[in-house]
C-alpha positions as a Python dict, from the first residue, in 0.01 Angstrom:
ca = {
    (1, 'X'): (0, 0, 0),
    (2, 'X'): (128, -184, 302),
    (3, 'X'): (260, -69, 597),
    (4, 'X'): (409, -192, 890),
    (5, 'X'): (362, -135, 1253),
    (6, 'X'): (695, 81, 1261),
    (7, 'X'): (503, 247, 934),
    (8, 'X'): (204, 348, 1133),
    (9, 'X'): (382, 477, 1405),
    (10, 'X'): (623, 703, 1269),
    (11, 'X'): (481, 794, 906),
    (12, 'X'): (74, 751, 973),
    (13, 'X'): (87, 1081, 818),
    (14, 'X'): (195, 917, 451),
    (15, 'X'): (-66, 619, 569),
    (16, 'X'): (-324, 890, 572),
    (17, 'X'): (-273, 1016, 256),
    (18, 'X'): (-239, 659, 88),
    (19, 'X'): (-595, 642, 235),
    (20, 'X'): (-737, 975, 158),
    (21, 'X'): (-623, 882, -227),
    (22, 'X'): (-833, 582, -221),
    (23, 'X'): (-570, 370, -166),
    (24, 'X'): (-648, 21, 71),
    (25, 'X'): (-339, -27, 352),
    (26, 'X'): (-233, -320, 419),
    (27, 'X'): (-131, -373, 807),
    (28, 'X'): (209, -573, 856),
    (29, 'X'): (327, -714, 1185),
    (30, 'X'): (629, -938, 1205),
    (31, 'X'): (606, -977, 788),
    (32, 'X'): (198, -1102, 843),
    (33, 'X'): (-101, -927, 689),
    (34, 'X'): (-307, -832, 1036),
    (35, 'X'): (-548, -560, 916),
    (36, 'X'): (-647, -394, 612),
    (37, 'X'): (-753, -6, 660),
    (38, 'X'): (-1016, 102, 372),
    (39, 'X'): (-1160, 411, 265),
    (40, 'X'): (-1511, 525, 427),
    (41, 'X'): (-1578, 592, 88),
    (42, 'X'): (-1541, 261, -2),
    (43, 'X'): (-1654, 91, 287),
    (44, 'X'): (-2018, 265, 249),
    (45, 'X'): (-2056, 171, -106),
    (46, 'X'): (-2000, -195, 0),
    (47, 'X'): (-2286, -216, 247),
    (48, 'X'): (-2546, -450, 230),
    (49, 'X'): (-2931, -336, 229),
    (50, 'X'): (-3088, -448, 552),
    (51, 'X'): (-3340, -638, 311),
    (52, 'X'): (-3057, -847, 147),
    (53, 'X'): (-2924, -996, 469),
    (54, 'X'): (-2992, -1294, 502),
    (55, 'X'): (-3135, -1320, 876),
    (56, 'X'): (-3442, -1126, 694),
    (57, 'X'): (-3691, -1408, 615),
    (58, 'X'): (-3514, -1666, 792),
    (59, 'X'): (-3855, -1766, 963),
    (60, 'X'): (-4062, -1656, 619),
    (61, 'X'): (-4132, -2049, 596),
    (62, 'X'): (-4272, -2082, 925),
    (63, 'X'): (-4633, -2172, 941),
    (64, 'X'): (-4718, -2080, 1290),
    (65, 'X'): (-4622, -1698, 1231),
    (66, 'X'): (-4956, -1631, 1020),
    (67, 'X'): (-4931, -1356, 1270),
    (68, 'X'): (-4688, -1214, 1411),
    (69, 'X'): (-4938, -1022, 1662),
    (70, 'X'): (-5053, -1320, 1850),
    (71, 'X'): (-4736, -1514, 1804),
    (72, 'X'): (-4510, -1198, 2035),
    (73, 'X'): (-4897, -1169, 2271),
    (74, 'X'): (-4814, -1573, 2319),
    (75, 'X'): (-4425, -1583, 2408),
    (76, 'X'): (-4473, -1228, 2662),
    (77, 'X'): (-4767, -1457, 2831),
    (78, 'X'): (-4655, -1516, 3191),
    (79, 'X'): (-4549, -1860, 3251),
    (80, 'X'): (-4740, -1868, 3568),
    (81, 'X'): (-5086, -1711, 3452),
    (82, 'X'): (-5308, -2027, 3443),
    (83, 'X'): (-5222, -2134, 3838),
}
């Protein structure tokens, strides 16, 4: 479905409905797709395990993080400890 910004104002009631029946609305301003409103339904079923992102192992090939311990013990050292 797609709906203007006239649409949403004075029929967000029919918008809701269009939603509630699985329906994805398209958001129209000046003739332009701006926004599309989805299901939560939906949306959930699309999210990504926090495993399969891909900032998870992005330092798996680094060789100085044998471990991780002593690396976070080394970086929280104060700068200003050996003076």
């Amino acid at each position: 479905m797609k709906a203007s910004i006239v649409d949403l104002r004075y029929r967000m009631k029919d918008v809701l409905r269009a939603i509630d029946r699985g329906d994805t609305v398209t958001v129209l301003y000046r003739g332009k797709e701006k926004a599309k409103l989805v299901p939560i339904a939906d949306a959930r079923k699309r999210r990504m395990k926090v495993e399969d992102h891909p900032f998870c192992g992005m330092w798996s090939n680094r060789e100085d993080l044998g471990d991780p311990g002593a690396y976070v013990r080394k970086i929280r050292r104060p700068r200003l400890r050996g003076l």
